[in-house]
C-alpha positions in Angstrom: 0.0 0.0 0.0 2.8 2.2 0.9 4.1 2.0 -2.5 1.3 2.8 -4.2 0.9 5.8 -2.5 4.5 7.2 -3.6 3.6 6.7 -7.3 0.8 8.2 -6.4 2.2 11.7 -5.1 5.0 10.7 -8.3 2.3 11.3 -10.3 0.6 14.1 -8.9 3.8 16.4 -8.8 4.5 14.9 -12.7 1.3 16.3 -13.4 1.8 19.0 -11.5 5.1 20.3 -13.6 3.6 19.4 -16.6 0.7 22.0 -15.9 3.4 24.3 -14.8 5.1 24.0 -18.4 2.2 24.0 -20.2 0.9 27.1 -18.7 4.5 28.8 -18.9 4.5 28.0 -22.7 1.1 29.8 -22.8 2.4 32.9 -21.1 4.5 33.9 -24.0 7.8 31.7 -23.6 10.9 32.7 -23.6 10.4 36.6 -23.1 14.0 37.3 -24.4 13.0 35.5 -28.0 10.3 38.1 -28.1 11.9 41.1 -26.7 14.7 40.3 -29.7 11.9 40.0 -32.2 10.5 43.3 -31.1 14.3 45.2 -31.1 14.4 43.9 -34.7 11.0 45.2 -35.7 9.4 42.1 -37.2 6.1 40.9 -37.7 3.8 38.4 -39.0 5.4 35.4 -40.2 8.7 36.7 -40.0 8.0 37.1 -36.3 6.4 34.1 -35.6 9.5 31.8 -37.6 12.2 34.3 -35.7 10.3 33.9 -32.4 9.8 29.3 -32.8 13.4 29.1 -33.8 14.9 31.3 -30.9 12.9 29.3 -28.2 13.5 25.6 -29.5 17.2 26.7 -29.5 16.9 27.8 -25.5 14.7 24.8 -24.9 17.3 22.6 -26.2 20.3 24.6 -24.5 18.2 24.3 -20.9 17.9 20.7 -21.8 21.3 20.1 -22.1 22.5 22.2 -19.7 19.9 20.1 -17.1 21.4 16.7 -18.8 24.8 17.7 -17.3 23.7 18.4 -14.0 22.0 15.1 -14.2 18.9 16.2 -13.6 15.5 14.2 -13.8 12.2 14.7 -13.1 10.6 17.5 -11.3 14.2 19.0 -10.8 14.8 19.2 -14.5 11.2 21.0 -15.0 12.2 23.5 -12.8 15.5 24.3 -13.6 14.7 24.1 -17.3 11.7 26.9 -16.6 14.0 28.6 -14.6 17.3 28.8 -17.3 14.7 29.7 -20.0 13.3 32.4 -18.0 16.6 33.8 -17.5 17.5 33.2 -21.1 19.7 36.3 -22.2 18.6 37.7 -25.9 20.1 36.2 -28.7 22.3 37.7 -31.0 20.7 36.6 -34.3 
């Protein structure tokens, strides 16, 4: 029974950071992408490709920054949010 309840609360902080994510994702991602979209002055499409590109390359440089440290789980949610928050602007 015991173990069964640690999945349980596994699975409820899983969910948990997933919501987190999710939600952050849907806040405007990685406000340095769109700060350096604004600097440049661009718009529609051009925008929108400049803006994707710039925050799957953070992403991926939080992800392997959090690989390094080893980290897994909730930790890596959290220090993935928290290096792509803090993401400086790119110099595209």
């Amino acid at each position: 029974m015991r173990r069964i309840q640690g999945w349980a609360a596994f699975g409820v902080v899983l969910v948990g950071a997933c919501c987190a994510a999710a939600a952050w994702a849907a806040d405007g991602g990685v406000p340095a992408c769109e700060a350096a979209a604004r600097e440049k002055k661009l718009a529609g499409a051009a925008k929108t490709s400049f803006v994707q590109k710039c925050e799957k390359d953070a992403q991926a440089r939080c992800e392997a920054q959090a690989s390094e440290k080893k980290l897994a789980g909730a930790a890596k949610t959290s220090f993935v949010n928290k290096c792509l928050r803090e993401t400086p602007t790119p110099a595209q």
